[in-house]
N, CA, C and O atoms as CSV, one atom per row, in Angstrom:
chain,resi,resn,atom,element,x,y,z
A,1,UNK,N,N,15.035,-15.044,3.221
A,1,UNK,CA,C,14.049,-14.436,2.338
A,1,UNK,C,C,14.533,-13.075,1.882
A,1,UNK,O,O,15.294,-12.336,2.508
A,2,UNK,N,N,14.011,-12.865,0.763
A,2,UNK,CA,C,14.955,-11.603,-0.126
A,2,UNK,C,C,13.162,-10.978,-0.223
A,2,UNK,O,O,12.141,-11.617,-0.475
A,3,UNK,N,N,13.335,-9.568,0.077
A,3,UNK,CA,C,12.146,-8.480,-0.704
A,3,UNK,C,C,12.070,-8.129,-1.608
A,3,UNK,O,O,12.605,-7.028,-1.736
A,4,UNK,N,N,11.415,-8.704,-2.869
A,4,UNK,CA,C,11.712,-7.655,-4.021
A,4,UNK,C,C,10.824,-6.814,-4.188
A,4,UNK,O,O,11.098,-6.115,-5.163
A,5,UNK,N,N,9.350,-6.377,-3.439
A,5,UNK,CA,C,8.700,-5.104,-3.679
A,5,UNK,C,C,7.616,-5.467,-3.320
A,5,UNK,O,O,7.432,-6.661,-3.089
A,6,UNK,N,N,6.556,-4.493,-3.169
A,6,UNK,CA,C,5.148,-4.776,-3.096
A,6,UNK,C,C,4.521,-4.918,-3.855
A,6,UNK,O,O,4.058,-3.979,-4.503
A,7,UNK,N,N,4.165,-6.555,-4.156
A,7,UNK,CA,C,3.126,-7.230,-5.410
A,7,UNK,C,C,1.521,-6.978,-5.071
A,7,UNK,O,O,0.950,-7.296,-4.029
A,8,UNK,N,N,1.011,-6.393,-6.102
A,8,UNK,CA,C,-0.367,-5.972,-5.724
A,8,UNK,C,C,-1.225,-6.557,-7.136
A,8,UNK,O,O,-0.819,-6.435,-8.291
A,9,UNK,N,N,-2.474,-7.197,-6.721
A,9,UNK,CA,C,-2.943,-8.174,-7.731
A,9,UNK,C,C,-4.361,-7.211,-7.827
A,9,UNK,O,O,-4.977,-7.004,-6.781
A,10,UNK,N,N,-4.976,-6.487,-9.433
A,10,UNK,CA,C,-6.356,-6.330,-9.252
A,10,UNK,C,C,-7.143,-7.129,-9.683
A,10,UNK,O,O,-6.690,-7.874,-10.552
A,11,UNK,N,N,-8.550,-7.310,-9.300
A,11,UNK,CA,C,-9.564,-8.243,-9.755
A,11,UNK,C,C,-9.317,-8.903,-10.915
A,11,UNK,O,O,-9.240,-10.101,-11.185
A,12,UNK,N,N,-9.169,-7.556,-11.778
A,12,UNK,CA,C,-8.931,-8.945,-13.444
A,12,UNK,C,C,-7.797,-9.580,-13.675
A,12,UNK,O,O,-7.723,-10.349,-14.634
A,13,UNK,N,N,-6.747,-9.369,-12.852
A,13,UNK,CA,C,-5.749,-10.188,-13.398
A,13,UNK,C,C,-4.119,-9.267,-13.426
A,13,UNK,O,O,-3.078,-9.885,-13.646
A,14,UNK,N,N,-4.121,-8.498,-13.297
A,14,UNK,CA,C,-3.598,-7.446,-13.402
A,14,UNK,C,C,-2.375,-7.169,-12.282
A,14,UNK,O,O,-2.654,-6.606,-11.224
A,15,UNK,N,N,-0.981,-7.607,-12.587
A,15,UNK,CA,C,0.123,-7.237,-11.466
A,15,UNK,C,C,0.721,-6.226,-11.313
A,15,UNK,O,O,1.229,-5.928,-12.393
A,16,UNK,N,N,0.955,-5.507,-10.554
A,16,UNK,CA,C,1.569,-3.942,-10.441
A,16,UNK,C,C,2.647,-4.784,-9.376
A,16,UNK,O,O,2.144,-5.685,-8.705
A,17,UNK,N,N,4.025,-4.517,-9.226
A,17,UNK,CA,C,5.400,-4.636,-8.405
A,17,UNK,C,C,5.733,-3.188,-7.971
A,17,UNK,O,O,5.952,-2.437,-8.922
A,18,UNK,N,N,5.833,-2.528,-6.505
A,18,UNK,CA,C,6.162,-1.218,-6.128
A,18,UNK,C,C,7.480,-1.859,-5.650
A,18,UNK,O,O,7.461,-2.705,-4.756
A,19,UNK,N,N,8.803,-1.398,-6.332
A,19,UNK,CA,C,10.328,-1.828,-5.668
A,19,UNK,C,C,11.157,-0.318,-6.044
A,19,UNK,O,O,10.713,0.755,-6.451
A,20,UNK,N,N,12.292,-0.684,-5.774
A,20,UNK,CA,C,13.423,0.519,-5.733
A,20,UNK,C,C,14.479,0.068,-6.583
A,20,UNK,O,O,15.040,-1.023,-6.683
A,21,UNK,N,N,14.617,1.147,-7.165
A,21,UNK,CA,C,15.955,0.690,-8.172
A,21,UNK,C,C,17.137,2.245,-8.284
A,21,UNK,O,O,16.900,3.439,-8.468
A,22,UNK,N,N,17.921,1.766,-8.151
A,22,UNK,CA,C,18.972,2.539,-8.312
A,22,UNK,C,C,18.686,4.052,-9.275
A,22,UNK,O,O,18.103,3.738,-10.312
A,23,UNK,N,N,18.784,4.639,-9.243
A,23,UNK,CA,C,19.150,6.145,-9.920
A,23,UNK,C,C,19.915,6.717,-10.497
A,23,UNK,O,O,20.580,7.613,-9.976
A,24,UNK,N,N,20.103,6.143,-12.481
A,24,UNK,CA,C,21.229,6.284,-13.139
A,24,UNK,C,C,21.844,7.840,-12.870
A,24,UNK,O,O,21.203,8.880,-12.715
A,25,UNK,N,N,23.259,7.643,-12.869
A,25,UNK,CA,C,23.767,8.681,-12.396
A,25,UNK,C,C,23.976,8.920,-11.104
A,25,UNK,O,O,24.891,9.713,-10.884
A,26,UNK,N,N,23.446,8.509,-10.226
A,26,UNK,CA,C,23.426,9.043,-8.364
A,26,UNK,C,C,23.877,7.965,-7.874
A,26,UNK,O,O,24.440,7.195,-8.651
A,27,UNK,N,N,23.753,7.589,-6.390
A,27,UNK,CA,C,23.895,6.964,-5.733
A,27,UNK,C,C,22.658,6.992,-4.781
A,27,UNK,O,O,22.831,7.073,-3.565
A,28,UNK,N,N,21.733,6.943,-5.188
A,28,UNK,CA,C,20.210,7.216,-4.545
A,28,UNK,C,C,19.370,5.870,-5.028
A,28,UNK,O,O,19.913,5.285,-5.965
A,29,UNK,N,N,18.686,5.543,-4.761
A,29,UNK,CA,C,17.110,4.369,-4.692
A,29,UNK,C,C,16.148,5.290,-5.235
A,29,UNK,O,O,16.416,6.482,-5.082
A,30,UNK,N,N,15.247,5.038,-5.744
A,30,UNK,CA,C,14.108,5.534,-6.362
A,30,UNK,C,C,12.948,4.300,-6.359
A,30,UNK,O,O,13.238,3.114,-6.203
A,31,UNK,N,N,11.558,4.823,-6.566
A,31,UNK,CA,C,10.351,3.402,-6.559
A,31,UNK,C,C,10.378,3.879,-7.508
A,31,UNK,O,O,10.766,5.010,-7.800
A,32,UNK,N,N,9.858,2.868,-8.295
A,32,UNK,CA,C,9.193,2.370,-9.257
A,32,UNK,C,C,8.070,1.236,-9.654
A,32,UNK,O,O,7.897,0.176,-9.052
A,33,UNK,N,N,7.542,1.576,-10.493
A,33,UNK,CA,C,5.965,0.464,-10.421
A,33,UNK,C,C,6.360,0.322,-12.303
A,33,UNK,O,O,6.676,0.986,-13.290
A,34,UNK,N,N,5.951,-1.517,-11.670
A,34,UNK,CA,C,6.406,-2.138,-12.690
A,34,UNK,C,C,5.396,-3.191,-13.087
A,34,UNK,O,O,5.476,-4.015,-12.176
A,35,UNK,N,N,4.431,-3.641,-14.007
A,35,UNK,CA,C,3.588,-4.725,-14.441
A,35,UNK,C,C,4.157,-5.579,-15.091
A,35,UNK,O,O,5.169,-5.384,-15.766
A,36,UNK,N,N,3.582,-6.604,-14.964
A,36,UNK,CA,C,3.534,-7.877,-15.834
A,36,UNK,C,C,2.917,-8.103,-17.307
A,36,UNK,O,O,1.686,-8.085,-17.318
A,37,UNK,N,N,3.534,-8.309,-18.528
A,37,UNK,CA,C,2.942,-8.161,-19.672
A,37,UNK,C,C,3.747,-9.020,-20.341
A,37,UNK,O,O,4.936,-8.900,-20.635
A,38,UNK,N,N,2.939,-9.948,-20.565
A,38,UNK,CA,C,3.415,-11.400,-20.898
A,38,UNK,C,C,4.409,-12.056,-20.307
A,38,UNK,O,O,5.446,-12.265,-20.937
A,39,UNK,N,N,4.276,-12.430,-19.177
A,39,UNK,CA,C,5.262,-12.527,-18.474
A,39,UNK,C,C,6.637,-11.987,-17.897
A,39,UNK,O,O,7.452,-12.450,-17.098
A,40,UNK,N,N,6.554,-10.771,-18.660
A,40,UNK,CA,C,7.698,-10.233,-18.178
A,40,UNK,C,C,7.410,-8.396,-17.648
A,40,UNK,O,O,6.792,-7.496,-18.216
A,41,UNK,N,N,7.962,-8.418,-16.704
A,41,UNK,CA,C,7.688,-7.110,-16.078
A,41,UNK,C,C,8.254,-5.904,-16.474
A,41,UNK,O,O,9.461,-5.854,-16.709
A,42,UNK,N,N,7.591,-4.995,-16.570
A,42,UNK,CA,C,7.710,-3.735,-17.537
A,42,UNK,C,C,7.154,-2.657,-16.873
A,42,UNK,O,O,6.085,-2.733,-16.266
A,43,UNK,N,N,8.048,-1.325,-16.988
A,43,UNK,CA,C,8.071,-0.341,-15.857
A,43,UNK,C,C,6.874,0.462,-16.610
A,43,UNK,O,O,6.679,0.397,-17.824
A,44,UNK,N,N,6.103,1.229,-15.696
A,44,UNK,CA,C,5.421,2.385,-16.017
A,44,UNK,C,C,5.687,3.425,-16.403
A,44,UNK,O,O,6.915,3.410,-16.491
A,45,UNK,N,N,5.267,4.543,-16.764
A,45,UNK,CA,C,5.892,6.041,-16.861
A,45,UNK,C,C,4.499,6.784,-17.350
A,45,UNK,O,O,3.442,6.503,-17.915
A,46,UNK,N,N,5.308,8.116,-16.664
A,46,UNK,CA,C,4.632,9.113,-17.071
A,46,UNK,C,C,3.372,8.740,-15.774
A,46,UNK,O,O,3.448,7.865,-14.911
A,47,UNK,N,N,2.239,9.746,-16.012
A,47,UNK,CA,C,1.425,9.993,-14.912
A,47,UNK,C,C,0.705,8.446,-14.528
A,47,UNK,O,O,0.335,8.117,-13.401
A,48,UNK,N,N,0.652,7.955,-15.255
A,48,UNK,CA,C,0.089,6.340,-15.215
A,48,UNK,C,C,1.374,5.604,-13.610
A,48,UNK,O,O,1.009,5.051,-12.573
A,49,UNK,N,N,2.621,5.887,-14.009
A,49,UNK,CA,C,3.307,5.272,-12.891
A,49,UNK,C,C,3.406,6.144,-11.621
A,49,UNK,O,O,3.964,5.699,-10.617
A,50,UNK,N,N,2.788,7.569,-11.660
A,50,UNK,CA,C,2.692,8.223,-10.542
A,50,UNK,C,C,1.349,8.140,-9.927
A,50,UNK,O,O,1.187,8.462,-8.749
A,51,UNK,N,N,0.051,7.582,-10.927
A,51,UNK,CA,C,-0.949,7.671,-10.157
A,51,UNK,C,C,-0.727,6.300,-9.218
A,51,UNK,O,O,-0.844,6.292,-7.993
A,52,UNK,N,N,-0.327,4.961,-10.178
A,52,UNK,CA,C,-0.249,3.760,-9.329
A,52,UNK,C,C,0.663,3.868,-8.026
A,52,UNK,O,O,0.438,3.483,-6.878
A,53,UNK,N,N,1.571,4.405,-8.480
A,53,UNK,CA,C,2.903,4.448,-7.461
A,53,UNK,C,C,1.576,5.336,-6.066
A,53,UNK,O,O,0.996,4.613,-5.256
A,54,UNK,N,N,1.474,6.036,-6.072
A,54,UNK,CA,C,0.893,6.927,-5.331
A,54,UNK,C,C,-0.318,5.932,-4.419
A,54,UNK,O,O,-0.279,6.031,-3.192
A,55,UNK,N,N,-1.134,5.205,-4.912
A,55,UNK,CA,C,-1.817,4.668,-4.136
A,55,UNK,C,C,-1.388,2.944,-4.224
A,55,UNK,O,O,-2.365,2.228,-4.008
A,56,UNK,N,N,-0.305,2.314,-4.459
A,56,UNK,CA,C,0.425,1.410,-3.628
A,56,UNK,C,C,1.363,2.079,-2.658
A,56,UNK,O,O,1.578,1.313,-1.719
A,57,UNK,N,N,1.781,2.830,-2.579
A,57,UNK,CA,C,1.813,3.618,-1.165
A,57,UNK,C,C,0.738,3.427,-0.547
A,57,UNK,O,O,0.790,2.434,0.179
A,58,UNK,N,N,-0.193,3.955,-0.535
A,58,UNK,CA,C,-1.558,4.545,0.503
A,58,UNK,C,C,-1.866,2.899,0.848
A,58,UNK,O,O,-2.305,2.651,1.971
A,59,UNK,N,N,-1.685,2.001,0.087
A,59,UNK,CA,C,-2.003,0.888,0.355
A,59,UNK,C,C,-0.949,-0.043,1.265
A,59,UNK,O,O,-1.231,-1.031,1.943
A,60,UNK,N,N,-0.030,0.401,1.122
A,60,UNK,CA,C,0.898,-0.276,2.112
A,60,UNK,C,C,1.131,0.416,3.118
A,60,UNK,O,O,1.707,-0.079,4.087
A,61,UNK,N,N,0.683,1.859,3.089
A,61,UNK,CA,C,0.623,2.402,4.142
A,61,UNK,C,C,-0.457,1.890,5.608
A,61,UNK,O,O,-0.337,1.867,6.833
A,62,UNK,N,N,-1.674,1.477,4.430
A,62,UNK,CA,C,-2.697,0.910,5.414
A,62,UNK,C,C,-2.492,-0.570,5.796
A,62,UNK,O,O,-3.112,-1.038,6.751
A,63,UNK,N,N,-1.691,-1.267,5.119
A,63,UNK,CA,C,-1.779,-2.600,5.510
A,63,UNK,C,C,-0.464,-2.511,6.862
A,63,UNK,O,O,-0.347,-3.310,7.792
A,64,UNK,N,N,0.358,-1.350,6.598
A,64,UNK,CA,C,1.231,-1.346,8.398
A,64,UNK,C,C,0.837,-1.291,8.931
A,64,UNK,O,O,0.885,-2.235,9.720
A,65,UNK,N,N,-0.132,-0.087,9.264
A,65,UNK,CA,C,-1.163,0.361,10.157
A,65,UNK,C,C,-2.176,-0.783,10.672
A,65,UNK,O,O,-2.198,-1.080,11.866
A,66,UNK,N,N,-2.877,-1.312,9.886
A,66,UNK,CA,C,-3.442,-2.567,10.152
A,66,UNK,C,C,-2.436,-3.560,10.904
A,66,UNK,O,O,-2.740,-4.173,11.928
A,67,UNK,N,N,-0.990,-3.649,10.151
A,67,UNK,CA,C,-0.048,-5.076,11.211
A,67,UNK,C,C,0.096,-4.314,11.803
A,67,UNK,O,O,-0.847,-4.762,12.455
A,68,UNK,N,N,0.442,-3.248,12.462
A,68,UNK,CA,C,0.797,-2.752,14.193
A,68,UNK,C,C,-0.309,-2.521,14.701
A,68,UNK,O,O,-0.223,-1.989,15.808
A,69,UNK,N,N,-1.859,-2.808,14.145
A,69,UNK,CA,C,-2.934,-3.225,14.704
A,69,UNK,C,C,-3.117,-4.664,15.730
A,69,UNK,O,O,-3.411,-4.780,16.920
A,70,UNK,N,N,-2.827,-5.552,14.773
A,70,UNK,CA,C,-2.995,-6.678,14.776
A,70,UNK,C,C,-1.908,-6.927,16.283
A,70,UNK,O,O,-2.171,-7.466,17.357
A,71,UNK,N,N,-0.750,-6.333,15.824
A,71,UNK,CA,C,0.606,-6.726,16.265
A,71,UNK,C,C,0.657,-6.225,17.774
A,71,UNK,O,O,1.475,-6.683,18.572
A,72,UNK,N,N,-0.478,-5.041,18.177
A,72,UNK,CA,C,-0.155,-4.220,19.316
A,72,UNK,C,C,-1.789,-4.799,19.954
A,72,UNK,O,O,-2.072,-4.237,21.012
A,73,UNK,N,N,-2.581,-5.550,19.588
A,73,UNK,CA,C,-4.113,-6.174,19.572
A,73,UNK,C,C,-3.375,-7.889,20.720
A,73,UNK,O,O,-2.417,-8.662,20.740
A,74,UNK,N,N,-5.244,-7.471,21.784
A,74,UNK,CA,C,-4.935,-8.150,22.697
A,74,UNK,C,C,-4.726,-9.906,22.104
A,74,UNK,O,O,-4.671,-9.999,20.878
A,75,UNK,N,N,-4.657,-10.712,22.588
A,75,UNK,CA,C,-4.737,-12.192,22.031
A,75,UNK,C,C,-6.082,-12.920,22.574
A,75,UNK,O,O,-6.439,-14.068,22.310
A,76,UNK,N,N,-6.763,-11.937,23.427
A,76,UNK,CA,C,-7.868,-12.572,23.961
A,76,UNK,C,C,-9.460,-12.376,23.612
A,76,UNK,O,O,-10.466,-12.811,24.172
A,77,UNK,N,N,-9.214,-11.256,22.061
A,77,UNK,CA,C,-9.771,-10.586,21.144
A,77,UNK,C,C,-10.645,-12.040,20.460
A,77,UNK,O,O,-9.847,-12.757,19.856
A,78,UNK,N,N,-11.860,-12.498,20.449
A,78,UNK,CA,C,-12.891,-13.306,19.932
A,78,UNK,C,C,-12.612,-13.499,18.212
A,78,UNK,O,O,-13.103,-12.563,17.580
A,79,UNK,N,N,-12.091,-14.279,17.568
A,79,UNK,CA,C,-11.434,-14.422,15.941
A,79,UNK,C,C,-12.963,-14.177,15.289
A,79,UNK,O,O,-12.733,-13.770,14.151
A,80,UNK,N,N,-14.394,-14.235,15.480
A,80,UNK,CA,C,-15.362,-13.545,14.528
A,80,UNK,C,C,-15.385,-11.992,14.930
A,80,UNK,O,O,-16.471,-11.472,14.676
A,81,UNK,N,N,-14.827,-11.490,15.265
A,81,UNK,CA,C,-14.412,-9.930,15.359
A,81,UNK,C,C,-14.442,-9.781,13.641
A,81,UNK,O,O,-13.772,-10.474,12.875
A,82,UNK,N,N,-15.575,-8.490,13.173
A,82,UNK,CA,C,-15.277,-8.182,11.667
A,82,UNK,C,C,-13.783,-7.219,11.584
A,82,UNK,O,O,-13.046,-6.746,12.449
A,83,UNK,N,N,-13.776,-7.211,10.285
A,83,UNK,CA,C,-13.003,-5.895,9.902
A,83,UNK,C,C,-13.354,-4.621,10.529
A,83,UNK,O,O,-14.544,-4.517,10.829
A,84,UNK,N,N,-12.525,-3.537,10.821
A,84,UNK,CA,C,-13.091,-2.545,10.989
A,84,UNK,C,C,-13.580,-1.595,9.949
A,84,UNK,O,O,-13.016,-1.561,8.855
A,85,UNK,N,N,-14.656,-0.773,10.234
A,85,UNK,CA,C,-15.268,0.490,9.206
A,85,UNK,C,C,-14.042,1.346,8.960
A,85,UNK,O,O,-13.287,1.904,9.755
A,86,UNK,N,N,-14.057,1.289,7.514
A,86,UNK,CA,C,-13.106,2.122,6.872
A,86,UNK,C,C,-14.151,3.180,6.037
A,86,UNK,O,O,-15.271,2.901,5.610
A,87,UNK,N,N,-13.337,4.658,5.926
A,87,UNK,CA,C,-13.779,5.431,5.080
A,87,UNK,C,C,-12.938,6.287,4.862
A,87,UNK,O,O,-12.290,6.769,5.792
A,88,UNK,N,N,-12.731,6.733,3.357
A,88,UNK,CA,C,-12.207,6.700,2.044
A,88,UNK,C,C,-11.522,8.492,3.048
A,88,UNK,O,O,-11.911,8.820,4.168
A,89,UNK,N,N,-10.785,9.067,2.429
A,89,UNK,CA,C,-9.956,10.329,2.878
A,89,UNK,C,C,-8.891,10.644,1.558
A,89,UNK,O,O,-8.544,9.904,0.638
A,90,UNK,N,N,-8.561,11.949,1.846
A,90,UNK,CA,C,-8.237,12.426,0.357
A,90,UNK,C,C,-7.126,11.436,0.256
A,90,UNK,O,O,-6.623,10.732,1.131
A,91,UNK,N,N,-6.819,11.563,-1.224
A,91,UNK,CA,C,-5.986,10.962,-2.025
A,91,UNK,C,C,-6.278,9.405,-1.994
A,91,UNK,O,O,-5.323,8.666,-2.233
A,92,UNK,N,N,-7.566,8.817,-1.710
A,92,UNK,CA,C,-8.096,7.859,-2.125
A,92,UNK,C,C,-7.218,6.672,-1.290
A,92,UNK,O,O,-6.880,5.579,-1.743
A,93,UNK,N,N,-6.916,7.277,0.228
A,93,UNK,CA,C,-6.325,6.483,1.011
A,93,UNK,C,C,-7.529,6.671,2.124
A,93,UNK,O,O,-8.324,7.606,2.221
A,94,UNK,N,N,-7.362,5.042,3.233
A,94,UNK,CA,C,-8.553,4.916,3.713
A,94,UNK,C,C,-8.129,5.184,5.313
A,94,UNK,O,O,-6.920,5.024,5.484
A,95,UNK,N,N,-8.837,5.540,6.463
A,95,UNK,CA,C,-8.580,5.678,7.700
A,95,UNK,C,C,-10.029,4.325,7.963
A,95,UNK,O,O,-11.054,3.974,7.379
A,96,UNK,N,N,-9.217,3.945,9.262
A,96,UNK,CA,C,-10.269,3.626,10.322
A,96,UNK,C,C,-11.351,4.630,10.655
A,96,UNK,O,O,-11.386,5.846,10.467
A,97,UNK,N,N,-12.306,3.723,11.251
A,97,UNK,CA,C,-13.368,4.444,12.458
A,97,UNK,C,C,-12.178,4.978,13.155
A,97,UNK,O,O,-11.842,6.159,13.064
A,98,UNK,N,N,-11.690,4.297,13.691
A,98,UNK,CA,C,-11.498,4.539,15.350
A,98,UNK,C,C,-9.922,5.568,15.040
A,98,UNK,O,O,-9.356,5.958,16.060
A,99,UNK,N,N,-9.315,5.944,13.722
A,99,UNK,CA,C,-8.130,6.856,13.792
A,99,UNK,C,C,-9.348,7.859,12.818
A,99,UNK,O,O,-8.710,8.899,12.655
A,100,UNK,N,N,-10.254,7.993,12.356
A,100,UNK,CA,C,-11.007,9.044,11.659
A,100,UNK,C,C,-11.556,9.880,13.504
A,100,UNK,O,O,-11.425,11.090,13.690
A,101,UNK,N,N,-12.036,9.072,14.434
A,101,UNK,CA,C,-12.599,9.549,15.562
A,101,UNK,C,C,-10.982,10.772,16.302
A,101,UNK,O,O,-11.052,11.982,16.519
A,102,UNK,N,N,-9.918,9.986,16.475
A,102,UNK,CA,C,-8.698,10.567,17.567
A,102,UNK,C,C,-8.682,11.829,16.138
A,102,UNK,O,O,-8.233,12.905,16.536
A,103,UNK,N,N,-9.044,11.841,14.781
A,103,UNK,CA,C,-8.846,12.750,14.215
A,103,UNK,C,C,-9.061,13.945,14.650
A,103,UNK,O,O,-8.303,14.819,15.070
A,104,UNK,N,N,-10.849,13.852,14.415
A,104,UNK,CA,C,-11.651,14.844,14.837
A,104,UNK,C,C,-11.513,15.445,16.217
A,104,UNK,O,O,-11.918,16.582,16.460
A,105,UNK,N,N,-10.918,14.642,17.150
A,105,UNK,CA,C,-10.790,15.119,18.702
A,105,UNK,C,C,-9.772,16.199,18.463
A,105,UNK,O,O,-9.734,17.104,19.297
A,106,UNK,N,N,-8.891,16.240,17.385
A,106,UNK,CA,C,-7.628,16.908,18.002
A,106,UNK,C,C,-8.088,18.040,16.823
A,106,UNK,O,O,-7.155,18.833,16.690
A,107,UNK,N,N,-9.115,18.345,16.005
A,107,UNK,CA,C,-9.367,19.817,15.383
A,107,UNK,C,C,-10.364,20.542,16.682
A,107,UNK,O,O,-10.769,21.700,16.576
């Protein structure tokens, strides 16, 4: 299996791709956020590809956090267990209850 980026789908229909592409001139990787428009995928720019870029981060940030949830979570855990309470934190990225709580302990 090959990675080509983080595919993120919104309600209406809508594909955003977060991948890395080379850096004309350097020898460096860079992200980039790239949509689908008529079938063919087409890069963003300008503040439009920094706001998306910015929270497909925050979003893949939370879905690790969630798998080393899952991943470090007993096996003897009851499967109607809900989701946990999430609430919203700057830059429109979300914490748990239970990492919003170890927050507050340590101010």
């Amino acid at each position: 299996m090959m990675t080509q980026g983080l595919l993120v789908k919104k309600p209406n229909g809508e594909e955003y791709l977060l991948t890395t592409e080379l850096n004309r001139g350097t020898r460096r990787h860079r992200l980039v956020v790239v949509t689908k428009v008529n079938g063919q995928w087409k890069p963003l720019e300008g503040v439009q590809e920094s706001g998306c870029r910015e929270a497909m981060i925050g979003a893949l940030v939370d879905f690790v956090v969630d798998l080393c949830r899952v991943l470090n979570s007993s096996d003897h855990q009851p499967a109607s267990m809900g989701a946990p309470t999430q609430a919203r934190v700057s830059g429109g990225r979300r914490r748990t209850e239970s990492a919003l709580l170890r927050h507050r302990r340590r101010k």
